[in-house]
N, C-alpha and C positions, 0 to 999 in steps of 0.2 A: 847398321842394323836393318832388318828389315821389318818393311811397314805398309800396308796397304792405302793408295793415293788414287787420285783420279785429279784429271788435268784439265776435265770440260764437265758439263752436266749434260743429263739422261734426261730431259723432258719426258721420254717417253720408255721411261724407266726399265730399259737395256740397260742394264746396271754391268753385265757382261761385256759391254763394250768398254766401259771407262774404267772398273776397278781393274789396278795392277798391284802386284807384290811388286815393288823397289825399295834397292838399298838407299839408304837414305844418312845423312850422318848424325851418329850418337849424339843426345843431348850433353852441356855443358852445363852444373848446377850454376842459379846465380844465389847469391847469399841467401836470401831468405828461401830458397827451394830444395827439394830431394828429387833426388831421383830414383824410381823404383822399376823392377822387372816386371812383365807382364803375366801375371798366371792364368788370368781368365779376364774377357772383358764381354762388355752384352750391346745389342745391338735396342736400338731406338728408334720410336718415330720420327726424331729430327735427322736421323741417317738419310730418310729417305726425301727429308725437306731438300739437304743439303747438296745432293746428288742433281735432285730437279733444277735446284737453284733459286726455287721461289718454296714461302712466301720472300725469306730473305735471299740474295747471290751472294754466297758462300764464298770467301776468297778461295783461289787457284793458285797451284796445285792447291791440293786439300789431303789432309787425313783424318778422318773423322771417326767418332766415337766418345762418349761423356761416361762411359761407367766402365771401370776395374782395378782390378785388386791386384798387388804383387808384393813383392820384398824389395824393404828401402839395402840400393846396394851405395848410395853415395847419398852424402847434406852437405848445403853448403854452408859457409862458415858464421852465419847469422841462426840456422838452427837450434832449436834449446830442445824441444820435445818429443820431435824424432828420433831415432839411430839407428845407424845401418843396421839391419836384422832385423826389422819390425816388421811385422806384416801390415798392410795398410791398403785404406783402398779410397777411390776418388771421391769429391765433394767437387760436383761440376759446377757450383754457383760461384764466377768469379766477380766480387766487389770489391769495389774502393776502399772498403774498411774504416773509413773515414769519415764518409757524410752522415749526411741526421739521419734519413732512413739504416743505413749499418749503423749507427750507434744507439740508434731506438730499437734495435732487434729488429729489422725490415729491412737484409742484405737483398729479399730478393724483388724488394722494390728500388735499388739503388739504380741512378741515373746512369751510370758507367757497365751495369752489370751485364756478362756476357755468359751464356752459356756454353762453355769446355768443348772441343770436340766438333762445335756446332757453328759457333759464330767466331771464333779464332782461328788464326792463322796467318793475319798478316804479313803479304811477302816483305814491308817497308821495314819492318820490326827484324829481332834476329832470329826469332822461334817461327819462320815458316810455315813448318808444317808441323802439328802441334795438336795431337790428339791422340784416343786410348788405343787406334788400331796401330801398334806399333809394338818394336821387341821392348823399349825400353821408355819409360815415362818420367816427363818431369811436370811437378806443379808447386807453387807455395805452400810450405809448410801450413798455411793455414786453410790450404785444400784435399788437406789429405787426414782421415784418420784413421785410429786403429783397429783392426778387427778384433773382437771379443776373441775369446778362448769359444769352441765349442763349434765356429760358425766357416766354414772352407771358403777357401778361394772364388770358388765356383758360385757358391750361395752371398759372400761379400758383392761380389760383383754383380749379380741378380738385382740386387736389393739397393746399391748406389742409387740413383735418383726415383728409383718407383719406390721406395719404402718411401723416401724424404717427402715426396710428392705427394701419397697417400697418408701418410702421416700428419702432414702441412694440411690435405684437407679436411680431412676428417677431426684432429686436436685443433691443429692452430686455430682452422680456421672455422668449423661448421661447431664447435663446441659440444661436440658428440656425448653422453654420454648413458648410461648404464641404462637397460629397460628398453629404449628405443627401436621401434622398425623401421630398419636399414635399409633402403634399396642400392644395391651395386649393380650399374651400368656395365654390362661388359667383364665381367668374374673373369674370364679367361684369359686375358689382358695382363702385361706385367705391372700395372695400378691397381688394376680391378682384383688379382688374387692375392696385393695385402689389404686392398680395402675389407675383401670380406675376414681376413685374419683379425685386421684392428678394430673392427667394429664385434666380432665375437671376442676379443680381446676385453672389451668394455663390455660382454653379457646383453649383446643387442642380440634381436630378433633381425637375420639378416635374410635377406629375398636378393641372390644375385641374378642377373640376365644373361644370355651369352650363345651362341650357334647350338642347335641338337647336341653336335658332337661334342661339346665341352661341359653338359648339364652335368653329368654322373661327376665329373673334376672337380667343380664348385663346391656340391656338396660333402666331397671327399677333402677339399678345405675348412670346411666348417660350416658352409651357408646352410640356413636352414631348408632353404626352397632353392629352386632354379628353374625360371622361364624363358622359353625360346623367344629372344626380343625382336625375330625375323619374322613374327606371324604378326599380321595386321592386329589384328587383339590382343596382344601381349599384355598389355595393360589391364583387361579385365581380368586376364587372368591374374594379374597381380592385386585390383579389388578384390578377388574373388578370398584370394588367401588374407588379404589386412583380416575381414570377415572374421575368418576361421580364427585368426590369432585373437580377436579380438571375444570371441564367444570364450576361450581360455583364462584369457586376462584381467578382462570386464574394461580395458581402455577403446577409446574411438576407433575405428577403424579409417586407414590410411597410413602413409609411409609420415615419418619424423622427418628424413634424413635422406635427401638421393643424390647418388655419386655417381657424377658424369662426367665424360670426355668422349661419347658417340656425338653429342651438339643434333645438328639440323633433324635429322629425320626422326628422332625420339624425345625432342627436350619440351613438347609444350605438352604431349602425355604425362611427361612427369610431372608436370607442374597439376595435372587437375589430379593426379593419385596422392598432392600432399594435403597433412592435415591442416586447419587452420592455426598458422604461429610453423610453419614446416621450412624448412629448410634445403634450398638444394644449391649444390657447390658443384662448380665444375672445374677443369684445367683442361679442358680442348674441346677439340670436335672433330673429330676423323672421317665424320661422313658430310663436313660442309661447315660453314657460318651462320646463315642466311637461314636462322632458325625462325618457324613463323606462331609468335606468342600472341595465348588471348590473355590482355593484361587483365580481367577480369579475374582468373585464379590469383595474380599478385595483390591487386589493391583488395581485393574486396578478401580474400582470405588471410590478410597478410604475411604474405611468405616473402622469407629471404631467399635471394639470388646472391650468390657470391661465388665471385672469381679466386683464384689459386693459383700461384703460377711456382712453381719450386717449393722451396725451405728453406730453413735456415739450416747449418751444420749439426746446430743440438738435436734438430730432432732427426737428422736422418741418425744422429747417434741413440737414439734413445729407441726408435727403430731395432738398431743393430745389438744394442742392450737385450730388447725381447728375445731376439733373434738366439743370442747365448744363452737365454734363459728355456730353447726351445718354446716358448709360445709361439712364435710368429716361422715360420720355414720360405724358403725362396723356391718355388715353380720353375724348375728348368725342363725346358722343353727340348732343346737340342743341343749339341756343341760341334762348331764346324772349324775347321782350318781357315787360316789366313787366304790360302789359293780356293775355300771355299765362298768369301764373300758375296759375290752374288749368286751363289744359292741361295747363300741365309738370308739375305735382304728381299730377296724373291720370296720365299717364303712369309717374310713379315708383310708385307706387302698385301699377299693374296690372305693374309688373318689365318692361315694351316698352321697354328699355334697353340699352347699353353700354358701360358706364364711368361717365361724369358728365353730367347736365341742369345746363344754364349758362342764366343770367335776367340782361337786360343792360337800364337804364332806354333812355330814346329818345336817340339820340345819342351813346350810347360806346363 
């Protein structure tokens, strides 16, 4: 089959140099796994970690990719829940299944867990190379589910780990609910445009962030508002609006709730736009670590900080639930060929996006 591999890292992310289309050979179910065809799969920021090779080095060869959807065309003989013909689509959280954290509901705090696509592939192992940029996929039964009726291939595979991930922080974890002003870091983002869904899903007041060119997008998703987070003042501009909602409402003015993964150059702004008891949840930092806080909004306002790192399977299903119910839709911004790879990763890269970059082999 053929599948997109690379044999060294890009430091300096010529991604042209090192992705190649190679045949590669068909996966072989082992009992507890399926294996499904490829109809659509989406491209990630850990694509481009992987390539680099830091933060982590990615084993070699490599095929990488954590989100897609296709038809189960084989199971192996441990399977109970699958069957060939099912449509289904990835759950890149791979744990133990076993320890206290998996059996407490916290796979994706498990000491073993690896993220699909990203951090697999070991040559010592029999699954090589071992990720969604390929014709043909296999993963444990217990990493794959089904697609509701109503929801495509295209939109399944959108929504594999950015649903679960925004999901995970906005329910699991930041305890979001109903009334609340929302702020979404980054709406344009394939996080950022279901955060601002699930947080209008819950009947919040949402204020997302995002470049000029993706304001009009945001609020064509639902956001109430949308400010340019590239102008030095961004933030007053978003006092400016708490304000306004708040002359409507008669609540304090400031944000509840802010959803980030921009990190360094916008996270202690956020911290002085929350209200006192406020909340903000992150899962990355795309513009750095080395975020510089004044712990005075923390202690003295008492705000929670709280990390996010994945989901667990139920809710990237309970995601994919809305998803049938059309409330919630997946942002596709492009769909490129396998020999298109580094385009599309070029493109993620330089942020000239909206939602999700989809990679589809020749004929699916």
């Amino acid at each position: 089959m053929k599948a997109v591999v690379y044999r060294e890292y890009a430091p300096d992310d010529d991604y042209a140099k090192i992705l190649k289309v190679e045949d590669i050979d068909d996966p072989k179910p082992k009992a507890d796994e399926v294996i499904f065809t490829n109809k659509a799969s989406a491209l990630n920021y850990n694509d481009i970690w992987g390539m680099r090779g830091v933060p982590i080095p990615v084993p070699l060869p490599h095929v990488s990719g954590s989100d897609v959807a296709g038809d189960v065309i084989e199971v192996g003989e441990d399977v109970k829940g699958i069957k060939v013909g099912d449509r289904v689509v990835s759950h890149s959280n791979l744990a133990c299944r076993v320890c206290e954290m998996c059996t407490s509901g916290r796979e994706f705090d498990c000491a073993k867990r690896q993220v699909w696509g990203f951090q697999t592939g070991d040559p010592k192992n029999d699954s090589p190379l071992w990720g969604a940029y390929s014709e043909q996929i296999h993963l444990p039964e217990v990493n794959v589910s089904k697609i509701p009726e109503g929801v495509s291939y295209d939109e399944a595979a959108a929504a594999s780990m950015t649903i679960l991930t925004s999901w995970h922080m906005l329910v699991g974890r930041a305890k979001i609910t109903p009334g609340q002003t929302v702020l979404i870091m980054g709406g344009g983002s394939g996080v950022g445009s279901f955060g601002i869904q699930i947080a209008k899903l819950y009947n919040c007041k949402v204020i997302a962030t995002a470049s000029p060119d993706k304001l009009e997008k945001c609020k064509e998703l639902g956001a109430d508002y949308a400010v340019d987070h590239r102008k030095d003042d961004w933030h007053k501009e978003v006092r400016a609006i708490t304000k306004e909602i708040a002359k409507s409402t008669g609540v304090q003015p400031g944000i509840d709730l802010t959803f980030d993964h921009i990190g360094q150059t916008h996270f202690n702004k956020q911290l002085t736009l929350l209200k006192y008891g406020g909340t903000l949840v992150s899962c990355g930092a795309t513009t750095g670590y080395d975020a510089q806080i004044d712990l005075r909004h923390i202690f003295f306002k008492g705000i929670n900080v709280l990390g996010s790192t994945q989901g667990t399977k139920a809710e990237m299903e309970q995601g994919l639930y809305w998803m049938g119910q059309g409330k919630i839709k997946a942002a596709i911004d492009s769909i490129h060929s396998f020999e298109q790879a580094a385009e599309a990763h070029t493109k993620m890269l330089q942020g000239k996006f909206f939602g999700k970059i989809l990679m589809k082999p020749e004929g699916a």
